[in-house]
C-alpha positions in Angstrom: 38.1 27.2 12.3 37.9 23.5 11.9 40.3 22.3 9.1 37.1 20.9 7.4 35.1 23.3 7.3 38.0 25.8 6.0 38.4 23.4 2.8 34.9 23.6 2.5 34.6 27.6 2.2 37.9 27.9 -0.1 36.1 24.7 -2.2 32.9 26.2 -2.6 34.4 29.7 -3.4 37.8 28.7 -5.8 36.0 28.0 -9.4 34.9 30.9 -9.7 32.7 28.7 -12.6 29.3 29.2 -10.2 27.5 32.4 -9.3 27.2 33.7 -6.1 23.3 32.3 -5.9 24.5 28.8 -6.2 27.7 29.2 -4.0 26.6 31.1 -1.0 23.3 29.6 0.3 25.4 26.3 1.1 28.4 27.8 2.6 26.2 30.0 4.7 24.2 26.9 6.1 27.2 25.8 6.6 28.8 28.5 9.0 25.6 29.1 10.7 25.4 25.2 11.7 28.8 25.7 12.6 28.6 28.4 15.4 25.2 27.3 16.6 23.5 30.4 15.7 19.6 31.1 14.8 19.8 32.9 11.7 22.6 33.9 9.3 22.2 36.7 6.4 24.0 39.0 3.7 23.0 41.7 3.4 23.8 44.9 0.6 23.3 48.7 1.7 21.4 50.7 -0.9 20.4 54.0 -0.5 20.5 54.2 3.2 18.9 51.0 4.0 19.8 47.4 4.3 18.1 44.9 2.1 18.4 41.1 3.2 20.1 39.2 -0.1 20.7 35.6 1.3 19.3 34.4 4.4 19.6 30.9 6.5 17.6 29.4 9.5 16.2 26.3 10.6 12.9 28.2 11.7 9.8 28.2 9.8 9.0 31.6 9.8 12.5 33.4 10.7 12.2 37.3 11.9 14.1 38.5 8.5 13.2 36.9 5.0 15.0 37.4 1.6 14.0 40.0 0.0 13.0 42.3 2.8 15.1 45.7 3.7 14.8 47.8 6.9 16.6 51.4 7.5 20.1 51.3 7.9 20.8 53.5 10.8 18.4 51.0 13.1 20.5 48.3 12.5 23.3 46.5 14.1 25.3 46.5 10.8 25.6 50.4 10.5 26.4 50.5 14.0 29.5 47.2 14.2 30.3 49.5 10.8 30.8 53.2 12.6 32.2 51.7 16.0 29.1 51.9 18.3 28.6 48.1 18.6 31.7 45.3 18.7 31.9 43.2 15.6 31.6 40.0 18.2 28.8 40.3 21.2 27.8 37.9 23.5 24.8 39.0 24.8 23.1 42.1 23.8 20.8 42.9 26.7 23.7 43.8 28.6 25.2 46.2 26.0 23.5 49.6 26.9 24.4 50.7 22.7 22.9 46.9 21.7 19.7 46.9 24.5 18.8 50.5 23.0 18.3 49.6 19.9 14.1 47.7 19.1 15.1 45.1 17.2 17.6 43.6 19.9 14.2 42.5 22.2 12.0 42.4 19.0 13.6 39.7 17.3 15.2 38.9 20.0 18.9 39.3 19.7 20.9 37.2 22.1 24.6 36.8 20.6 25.5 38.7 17.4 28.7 38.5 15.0 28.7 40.7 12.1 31.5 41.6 9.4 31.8 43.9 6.7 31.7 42.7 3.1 34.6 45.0 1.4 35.1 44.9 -2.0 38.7 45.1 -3.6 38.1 48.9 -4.3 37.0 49.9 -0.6 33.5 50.1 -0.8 31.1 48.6 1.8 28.7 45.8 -0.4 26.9 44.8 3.2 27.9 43.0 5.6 27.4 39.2 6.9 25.8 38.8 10.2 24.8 35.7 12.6 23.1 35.8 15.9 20.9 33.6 18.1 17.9 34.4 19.7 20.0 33.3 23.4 23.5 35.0 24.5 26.0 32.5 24.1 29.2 33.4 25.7 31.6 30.4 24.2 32.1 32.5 20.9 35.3 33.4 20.9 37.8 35.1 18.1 38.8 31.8 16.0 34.8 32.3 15.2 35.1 35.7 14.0 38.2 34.9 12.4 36.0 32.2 10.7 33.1 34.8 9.6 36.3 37.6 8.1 37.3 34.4 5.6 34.5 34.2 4.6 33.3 37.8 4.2 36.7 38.0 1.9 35.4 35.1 0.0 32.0 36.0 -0.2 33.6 40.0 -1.4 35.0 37.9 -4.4 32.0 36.0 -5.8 30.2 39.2 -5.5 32.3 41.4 -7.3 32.7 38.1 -10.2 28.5 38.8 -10.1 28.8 42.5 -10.2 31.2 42.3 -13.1 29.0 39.4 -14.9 25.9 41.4 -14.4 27.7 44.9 -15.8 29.2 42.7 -18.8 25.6 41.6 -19.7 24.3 44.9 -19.4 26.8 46.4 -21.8 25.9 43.0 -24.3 22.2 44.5 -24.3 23.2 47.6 -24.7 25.2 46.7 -27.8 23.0 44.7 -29.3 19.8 46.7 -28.7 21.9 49.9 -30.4 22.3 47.3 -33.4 18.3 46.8 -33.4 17.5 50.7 -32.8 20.6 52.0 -35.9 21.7 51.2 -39.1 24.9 49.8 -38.2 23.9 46.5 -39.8 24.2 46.0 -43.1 24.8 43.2 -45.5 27.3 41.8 -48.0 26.7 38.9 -50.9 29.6 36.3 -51.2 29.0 34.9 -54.5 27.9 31.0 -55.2 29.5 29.8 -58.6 28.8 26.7 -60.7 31.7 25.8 -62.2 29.7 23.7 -65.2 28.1 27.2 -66.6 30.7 29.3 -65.2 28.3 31.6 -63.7 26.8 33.2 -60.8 24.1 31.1 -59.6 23.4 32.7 -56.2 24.6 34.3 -53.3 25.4 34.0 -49.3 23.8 36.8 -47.3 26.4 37.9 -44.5 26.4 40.6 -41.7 28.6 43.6 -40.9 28.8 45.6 -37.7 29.4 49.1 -37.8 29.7 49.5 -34.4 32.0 49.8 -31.6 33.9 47.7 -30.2 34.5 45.9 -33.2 33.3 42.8 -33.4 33.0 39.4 -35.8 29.7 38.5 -37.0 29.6 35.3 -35.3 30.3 37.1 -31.8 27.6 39.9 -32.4 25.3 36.7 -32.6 26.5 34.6 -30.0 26.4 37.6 -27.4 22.9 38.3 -28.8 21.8 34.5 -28.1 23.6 34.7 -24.6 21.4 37.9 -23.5 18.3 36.7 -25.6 18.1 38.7 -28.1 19.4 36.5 -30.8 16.0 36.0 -32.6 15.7 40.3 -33.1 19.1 40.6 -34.2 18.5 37.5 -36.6 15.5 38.5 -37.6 16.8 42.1 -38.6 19.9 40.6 -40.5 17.4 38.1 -42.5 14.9 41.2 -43.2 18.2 43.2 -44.8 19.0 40.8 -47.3 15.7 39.8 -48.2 15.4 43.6 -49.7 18.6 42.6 -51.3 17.2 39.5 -52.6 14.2 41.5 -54.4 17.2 43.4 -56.1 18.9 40.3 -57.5 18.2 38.5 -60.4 15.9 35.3 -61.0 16.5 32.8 -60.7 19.5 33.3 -58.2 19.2 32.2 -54.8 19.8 34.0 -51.9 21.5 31.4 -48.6 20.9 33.1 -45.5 21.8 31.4 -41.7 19.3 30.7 -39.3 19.9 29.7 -35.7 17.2 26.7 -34.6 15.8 29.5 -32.3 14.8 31.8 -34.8 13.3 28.7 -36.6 11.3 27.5 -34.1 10.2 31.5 -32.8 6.9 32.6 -34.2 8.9 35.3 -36.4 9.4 32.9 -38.5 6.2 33.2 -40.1 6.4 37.1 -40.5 9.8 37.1 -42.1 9.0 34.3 -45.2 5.7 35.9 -45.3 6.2 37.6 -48.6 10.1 36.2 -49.2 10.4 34.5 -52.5 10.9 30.6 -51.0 12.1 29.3 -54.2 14.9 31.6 -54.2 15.9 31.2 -50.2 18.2 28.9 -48.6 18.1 28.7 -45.3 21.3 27.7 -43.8 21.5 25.6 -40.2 25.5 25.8 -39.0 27.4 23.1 -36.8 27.3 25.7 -34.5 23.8 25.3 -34.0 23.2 22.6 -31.0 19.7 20.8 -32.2 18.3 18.5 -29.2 15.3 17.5 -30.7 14.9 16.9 -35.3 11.6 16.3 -34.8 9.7 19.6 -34.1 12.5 21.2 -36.4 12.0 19.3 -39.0 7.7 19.8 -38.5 8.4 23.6 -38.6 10.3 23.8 -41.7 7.9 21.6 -43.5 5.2 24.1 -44.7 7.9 26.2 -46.3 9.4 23.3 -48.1 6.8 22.6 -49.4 6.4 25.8 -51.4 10.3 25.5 -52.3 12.0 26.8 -49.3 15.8 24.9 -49.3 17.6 23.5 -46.1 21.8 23.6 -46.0 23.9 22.2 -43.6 26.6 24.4 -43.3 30.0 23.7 -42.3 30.3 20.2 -43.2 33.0 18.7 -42.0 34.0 21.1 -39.1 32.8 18.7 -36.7 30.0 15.7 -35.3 27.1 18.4 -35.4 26.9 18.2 -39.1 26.9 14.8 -39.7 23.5 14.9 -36.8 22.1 17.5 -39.1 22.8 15.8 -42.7 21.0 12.3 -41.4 18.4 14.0 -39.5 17.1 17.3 -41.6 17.6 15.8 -45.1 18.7 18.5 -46.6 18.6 19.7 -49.9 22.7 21.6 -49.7 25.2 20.2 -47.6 28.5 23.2 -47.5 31.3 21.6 -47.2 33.4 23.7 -44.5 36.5 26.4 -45.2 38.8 23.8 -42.7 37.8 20.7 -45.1 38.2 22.3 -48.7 41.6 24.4 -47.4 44.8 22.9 -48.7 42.3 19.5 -50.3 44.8 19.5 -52.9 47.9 18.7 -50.7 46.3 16.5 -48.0 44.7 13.5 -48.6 42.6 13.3 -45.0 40.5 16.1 -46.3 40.2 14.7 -50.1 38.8 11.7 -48.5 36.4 13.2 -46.5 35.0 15.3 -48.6 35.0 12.4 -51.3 32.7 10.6 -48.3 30.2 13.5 -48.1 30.2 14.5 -51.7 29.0 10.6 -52.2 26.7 10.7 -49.6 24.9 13.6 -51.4 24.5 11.8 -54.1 22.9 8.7 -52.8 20.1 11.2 -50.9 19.7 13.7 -53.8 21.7 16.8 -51.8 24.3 18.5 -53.4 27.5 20.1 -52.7 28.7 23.5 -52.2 32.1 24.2 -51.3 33.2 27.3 -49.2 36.3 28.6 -48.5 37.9 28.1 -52.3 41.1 30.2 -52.0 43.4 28.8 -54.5 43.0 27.4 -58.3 44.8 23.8 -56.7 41.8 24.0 -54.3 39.4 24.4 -57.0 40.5 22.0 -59.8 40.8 19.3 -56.9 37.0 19.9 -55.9 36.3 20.0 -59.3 38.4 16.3 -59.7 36.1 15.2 -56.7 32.8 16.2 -58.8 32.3 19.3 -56.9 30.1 21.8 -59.1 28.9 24.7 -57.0 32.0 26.5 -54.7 32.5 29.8 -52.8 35.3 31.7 -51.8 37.8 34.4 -52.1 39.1 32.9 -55.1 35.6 33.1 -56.9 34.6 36.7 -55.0 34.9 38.4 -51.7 31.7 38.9 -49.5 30.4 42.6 -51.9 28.0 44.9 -51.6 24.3 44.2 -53.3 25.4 46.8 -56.3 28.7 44.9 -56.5 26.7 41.3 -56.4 24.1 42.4 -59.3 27.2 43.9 -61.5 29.3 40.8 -60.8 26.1 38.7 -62.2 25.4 40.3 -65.2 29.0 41.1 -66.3 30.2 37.6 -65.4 32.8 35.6 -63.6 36.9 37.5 -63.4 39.1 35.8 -66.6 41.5 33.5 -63.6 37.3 31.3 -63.2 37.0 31.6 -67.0 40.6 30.4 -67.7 40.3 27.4 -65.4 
């Protein structure tokens, strides 16, 4: 094996970053150009026949396509496997165990290599195979040497695939449990304004009752990843909207939506009957938004009959700052990373003095999540802060909890301060 050709196959395999349908075409092109052969292929045995999974020639119409299987036990493969045929021949009409078998004058098979594909736990995937329609009697072992790299190579991008593919499945199978069960419920972090000293609305936020356990924020990101973030959103919204027919006017209920569910048609089924003056709808820095425009058209119908955007997590990072100057919103959240420690450091006092004077030149206001500590609090409150949420002020309840907490009132450590 050329010393070329060998960094090519460890380059192409080594990330690890690309799947096996980006990787393997190439390198295959590659290795047939190399030995001079007509066609090159992997295959994977299923069920007692041999199904072509990658396949490279410079022929128009080549004997074997992607996608197409034939039986097994007529193959070459099943017989280089068992012992009956060499892994390296140089002309098959004058093997008697080659000439016997149709496909060898069919296709026609002149000079054939094939190795085994072997996973890392001894199991047969397929095997990679090369031959020209001519015998050709200048292969010689450095090329099968070649063909057994890269059969190793090719074992370990599969089995990356296998274990990406199982790894999805058991994301579905998660997430679609969440759908089917009632696993999913939801809690109510409390919203206070510090003016009134009262409850003026809640956050809606989602718990998973299932196994493995999980954060939030994971349950929706794997959702998103195997698309099915827009049902599992969709479902969480629908929860606390029951809640929010339970709670109290005129308090608000925030909720998060991702720009997908936004922009999906279930949009229009979920606000159908929601109460819009009461509902924020909450857009995170997490949420990458390539185009305002169509966003900003979507929400517009629901504004209009009072329907409230937030930016949430202001201050986490450049997102926000994208979403503040192009959604004008009517709530920019200042983040948990901003308001934490804001007494002691003066970096985050002047940031949040920036965005708390930002909201006041476009009519948004501020809310500030994450209050953990009275220091915290009385500095927000220094800064013109009015509206905050955190531990300090209540811990993410249940929707009995939330109603009780509003009509009994705030703890005496809120009232004192």
């Amino acid at each position: 094996m050329s010393a070329t050709l060998s960094t090519f196959l460890i380059d192409s395999f080594d990330s690890g970053s690309e799947s096996i349908n980006e990787t393997l075409p190439e390198v295959l092109h590659a290795i047939r150009e190399h030995l001079g052969m007509d066609v090159a292929f992997v295959s994977e045995f299923r069920e007692g026949r041999r199904f072509f999974r990658y396949v490279d020639s410079p022929h128009p119409n080549p004997p074997i396509a992607v996608g197409g299987s034939d039986l097994l036990e007529d193959s070459y493969c099943q017989r280089v496997l068992d012992g009956r045929l060499p892994e390296l021949i140089h002309d098959a009409t004058s093997l008697p165990a080659a000439r016997e078998l149709p496909v060898t004058l069919a296709l026609p098979v002149g000079a054939h290599v094939s190795i085994p594909i072997r996973l890392s736990d001894g199991r047969i995937y397929g095997t990679l195979c090369c031959f020209s329609f001519a015998p050709d009697v200048t292969l010689s072992e450095r090329d099968l040497a070649l063909l057994r790299v890269f059969a190793d190579l090719t074992a370990k991008q599969i089995e990356r695939d296998l274990r990406a593919t199982q790894e999805r499945q058991d994301i579905e199978d998660r997430i679609k449990a969440a759908l089917r069960g009632n696993d999913l419920s939801i809690v109510y972090q409390p919203i206070v304004h510090l003016e009134r000293n009262e409850v003026v609305g809640f956050e809606s936020l989602s718990r998973f009752a299932l196994q493995p356990a999980r954060t939030p924020d994971v349950w929706f990101r794997e959702a998103a990843a195997v698309g099915l973030g827009v049902p599992l959103e969709a479902k969480a919204v629908r929860l606390a909207l029951q809640g929010c027919m339970h709670l109290p006017a005129p308090v608000y209920l925030s909720m998060n939506f991702s720009p997908e569910t936004i922009m999906s048609e279930s949009l229009d089924s979920i606000l159908a009957d929601a109460p819009l003056d009461r509902i924020v709808l909450e857009i995170t820095e997490h949420d990458t938004i390539v185009h305002y425009t169509p966003l900003a058209q979507r929400l517009y119908p629901f504004r209009k009959k009072g329907l409230r955007i937030a930016v949430d997590d202001a201050g986490a990072g450049y997102a926000t700052f994208r979403h503040v100057l192009n959604l004008a919103p009517d709530i920019v959240k200042l983040d948990i990373s901003l308001t934490r420690n804001i007494d002691t450091d003066k970096s985050r006092r002047a940031l949040a003095a920036a965005l708390i004077r930002f909201s006041e030149e476009t009519d948004s206001k501020i809310v500030a999540e994450g209050v953990e500590t009275v220091a915290e609090l009385e500095t927000l409150r220094e800064l013109g802060v009015i509206k905050v949420q955190g531990y300090l002020l209540g811990r993410p309840m249940s929707l009995e909890a939330a109603s009780k907490l509003y009509r009994e009132g705030l703890a005496p450590v809120l009232q004192s301060h």
